[in-house]
C-alpha angles and dihedrals in degrees: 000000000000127000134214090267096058119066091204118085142201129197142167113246091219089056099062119099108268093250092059090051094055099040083047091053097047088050093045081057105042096252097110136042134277089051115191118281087214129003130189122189109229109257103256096208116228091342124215099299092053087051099048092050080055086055104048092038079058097044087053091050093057094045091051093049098045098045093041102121089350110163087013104141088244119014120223115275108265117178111235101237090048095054097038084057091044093053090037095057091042093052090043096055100042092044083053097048099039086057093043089053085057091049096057090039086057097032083070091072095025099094121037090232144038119281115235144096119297122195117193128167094263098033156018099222096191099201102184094131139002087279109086122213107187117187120192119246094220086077089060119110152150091037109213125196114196126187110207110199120184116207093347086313126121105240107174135294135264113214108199131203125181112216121208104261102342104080122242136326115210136194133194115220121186095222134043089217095049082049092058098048097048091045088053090038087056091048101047089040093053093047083049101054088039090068099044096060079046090061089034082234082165095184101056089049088048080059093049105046117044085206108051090113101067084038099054093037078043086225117127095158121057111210104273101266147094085324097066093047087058123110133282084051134140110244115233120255107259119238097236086067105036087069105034084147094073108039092049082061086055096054087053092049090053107025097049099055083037092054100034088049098043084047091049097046086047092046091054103048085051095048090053083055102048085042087058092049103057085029093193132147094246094049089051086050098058097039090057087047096053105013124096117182105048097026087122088050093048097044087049087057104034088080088048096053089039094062092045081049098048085044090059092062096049089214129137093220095053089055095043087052098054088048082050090052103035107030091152098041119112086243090079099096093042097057097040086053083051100047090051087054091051082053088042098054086041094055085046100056093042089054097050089052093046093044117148086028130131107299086214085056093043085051093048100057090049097060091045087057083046098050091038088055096051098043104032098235112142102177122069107207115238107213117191113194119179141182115308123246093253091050086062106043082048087058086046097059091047100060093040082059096059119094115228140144091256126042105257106240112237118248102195098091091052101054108041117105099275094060097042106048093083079062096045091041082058100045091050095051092049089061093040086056087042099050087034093073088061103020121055115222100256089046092053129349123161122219136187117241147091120307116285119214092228108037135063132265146240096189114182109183123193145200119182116200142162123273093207088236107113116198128210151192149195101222088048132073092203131067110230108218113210123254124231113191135191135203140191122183123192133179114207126191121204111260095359109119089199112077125177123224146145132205117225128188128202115199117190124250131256083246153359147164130225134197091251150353133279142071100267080061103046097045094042088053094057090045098049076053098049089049099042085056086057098054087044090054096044093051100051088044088062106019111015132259111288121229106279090004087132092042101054089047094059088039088065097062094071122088121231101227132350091045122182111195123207113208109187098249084215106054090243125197119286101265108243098228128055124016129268123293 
């Protein structure tokens, strides 16, 4: 309030006398003399329309945040920090604009008249609020009118006072010609209501100030009682809206975990649903990664969509992963029931192609599925195990020994392993391609190496020796010995004391013809044949020989242009494998 050194007062308007209230009220209005000389509303801020778009800008929001992959299988990672301050704010803001909105909407009927600025001759009542701050008009000074124009256009007024140590007062008026007028109106009324203090005409003054009353009692406060609660009277801010602030934190602390849990309960009931819907491996797997209240439910189900699944795809390596990944599900029996009827097609196949075969080999096979399916080994290892360095020297020194018309040329350096692996390599992928057409590749494959401990074995096992036929020819200094080779091939199973094999010699021919001289040809010529033999014989051991095998096997041995033939000088016996060349 103010005090009898400062010239400004403040009151509060429930505290007049109830007279004083009505007869301010009636002035403030224009019902009762004096009227305002000039009289400007309070700005009402973004008013109650800019506050209720706030509101519903928030509301949607809200809604878009909260439904944004809503019932999505899987919702869109959002860190938890990051969310809680997203819905906090949300809930904080909207919380503060909708009570705002209320406040504006109840401001309109708290105050018995209409906020502003009222300027009389004897005094500015500035009437913002329900406490009155009166400031009397005799500090008033150096009146400014200001016409404040916007690209050439007239836009209002500012009419400027400067008050006696308490800065301006200022007041917008629309019209330069209504400025002027009030601004002349102030000053004659103020010059009015002057002398007639002057001359103590007390009743002229009493027409020209609403509030000459409490200034002449000298009471601007009635006692606190029945008199202050009487109408007109100013109600009192709820505290609900004099700290909006607050409560609008509390609506975040309780409506964010109340949202974000309700959502995520929601969002989890829909995403079981949708789970069970689509019912594969993968949706189980992130339910169970992100769901909470049915994760025991979905883990008990993932094995069992994984071995339809793996079912689906008819493949060896599918089943054996779901028994990897699930080895204590109930599933277990099913698969491995599944998985021995996978062998067993597979046996069954082989045997139908391989109908009329050896019933050692057929028997065989059977106890390698058998073994592959228990152990879960799928390669059968192909070792190829030739002549030793020393056998072949030996072979060497024999032939040197021997006394001809032509030097015998050595045969040690073009059978040893390095120069036969291109052949075995061969040899290994035709019966891969051969095998491949019953047995899928993570059921059998073969592979070339050396013998593995715990996986079975191809062994093929070689000798090379001399036939005692030499060949000869004009165009070339060296004899060329035939080669005899034999081989043994035998297929082991770990564990398993009965082992299947066969034995094969080929014998060279009485004569042949290359594409060229030399002894890195013609020896590599008797060897492609030897090899070829071997192929031929593999494949009719588990397969069957093919129309014309045997002859396109002979076939190869003959060179397409530059030929050297090799009659036996000696008229040597016919060989016993292969044709003639």
């Amino acid at each position: 309030m103010g005090n009898g050194s400062d010239p400004v007062r403040t009151v509060d308007f429930n505290a007049l006398p109830k007279a004083v209230r009505e007869r301010l009220i009636a002035c403030l209005e224009g019902k009762s003399a004096p009227a305002p000389i000039i009289a400007v509303p309070a700005p009402t801020g973004c008013g109650p329309v800019g506050m209720s778009i706030l509101f519903f800008v928030l509301l949607a929001l809200a809604l878009v945040w909260t439904v944004t992959d809503f019932g999505a299988f899987i919702e869109r990672d959002r860190p938890a920090p990051v969310a809680a301050i997203a819905y906090a704010g949300i809930f904080f803001f909207l919380g503060l604009s909708a009570l705002s909105t209320a406040r504006t909407f109840w401001a309109k009927n708290a105050l018995p008249f209409k906020p502003g600025r009222y300027l009389f001759a004897y005094d500015l009542v500035d009437a913002t609020t329900r406490t009155l701050r009166i400031v009397p008009a005799y500090l008033f000074s150096d009146p400014q009118l200001v016409h404040h124009h916007r690209n050439g256009h007239y836009q209002y007024t500012l009419l400027t006072f400067t008050v006696a140590g308490r800065g301006k007062e200022a007041f917008a008026i629309h019209g330069k010609e209504k400025a002027e007028g009030q601004l002349n109106a102030f000053r004659q009324a103020y010059l009015a209501v002057m002398r007639a203090v002057q001359a103590q005409d007390w009743k002229t003054v009493w027409a020209s100030d609403p509030l000459f009353d409490v200034k002449q009692s000298g009471v601007w406060e009635v006692p606190p009682g029945p008199e202050r609660d009487q109408p007109p009277a100013a109600k009192s801010v709820p505290w609900l809206f004099r700290n909006r602030a607050l409560v609008a934190g509390g609506l975040a602390l309780i409506g964010t975990p109340a949202l974000v849990g309700l959502r995520t309960l929601v969002n989890d009931q829909l995403s079981f649903s949708a789970a069970e819907r689509i019912d594969r491996e993968a949706t189980w797997e992130l339910y169970v990664e992100h769901g909470y209240l049915y994760v025991d439910e979905a883990e008990a189900r993932m094995p069992v969509a994984a071995l339809r699944e793996a079912k689906e795809k008819g493949s060896v390596s599918a089943v054996r992963e779901v028994l990897k990944k699930y080895p204590s599900s109930p599933i277990v029996n099913d698969a491995r029931a599944h998985l021995h009827s996978l062998y067993a097609k597979t046996l069954a196949a082989f045997r139908e192609k391989a109908s009329g075969r050896d019933p050692a080999m057929l028997d065989f096979m059977g106890r390698l599925l058998a073994f592959l399916e228990q152990s879960s080994v799928t390669t059968v290892r192909v070792v190829f195990k030739p002549p030793t360095t020393e056998a072949l020297a030996n072979v060497d020194r024999t032939l040197a020994a021997k006394k001809t018309a032509k030097k015998i040329a050595p045969i040690a350096s073009h059978f040893d392993s390095s120069h036969l692996s291109a052949r075995q390599t061969a040899i290994v992928a035709t019966l891969n391609q051969a095998f491949g057409q019953i047995f899928p590749t993570d059921v059998m494959r073969l592979e070339l190496g050396t013998e593995a401990a715990s996986e079975p074995a191809l062994e093929i096992s070689y000798d090379v020796r001399p036939s005692g036929q030499l060949y000869v020819s004009d165009k070339d200094e060296h004899a060329y010995v035939g080669i005899i080779v034999d081989f043994t091939m035998k297929m082991r199973i770990l564990g398993d004391p009965k082992t299947f094999g066969f034995s094969v010699q080929v014998e060279p021919p009485e004569r042949f013809s290359t594409s060229g001289t030399g002894d890195e040809v013609v020896y590599d010529t008797m060897a492609r044949r030897a090899f070829e033999q071997l192929d031929t014989k593999l494949q009719t051991v588990f397969f069957g020989a093919r129309p014309g095998e045997a002859a396109n096997a002979v076939s190869g041995l003959q060179g397409s242009r530059d030929k050297r033939t090799f009659p036996s000088p000696d008229g040597a016996r016919t060989p016993s494998q292969g044709a003639e060349q």
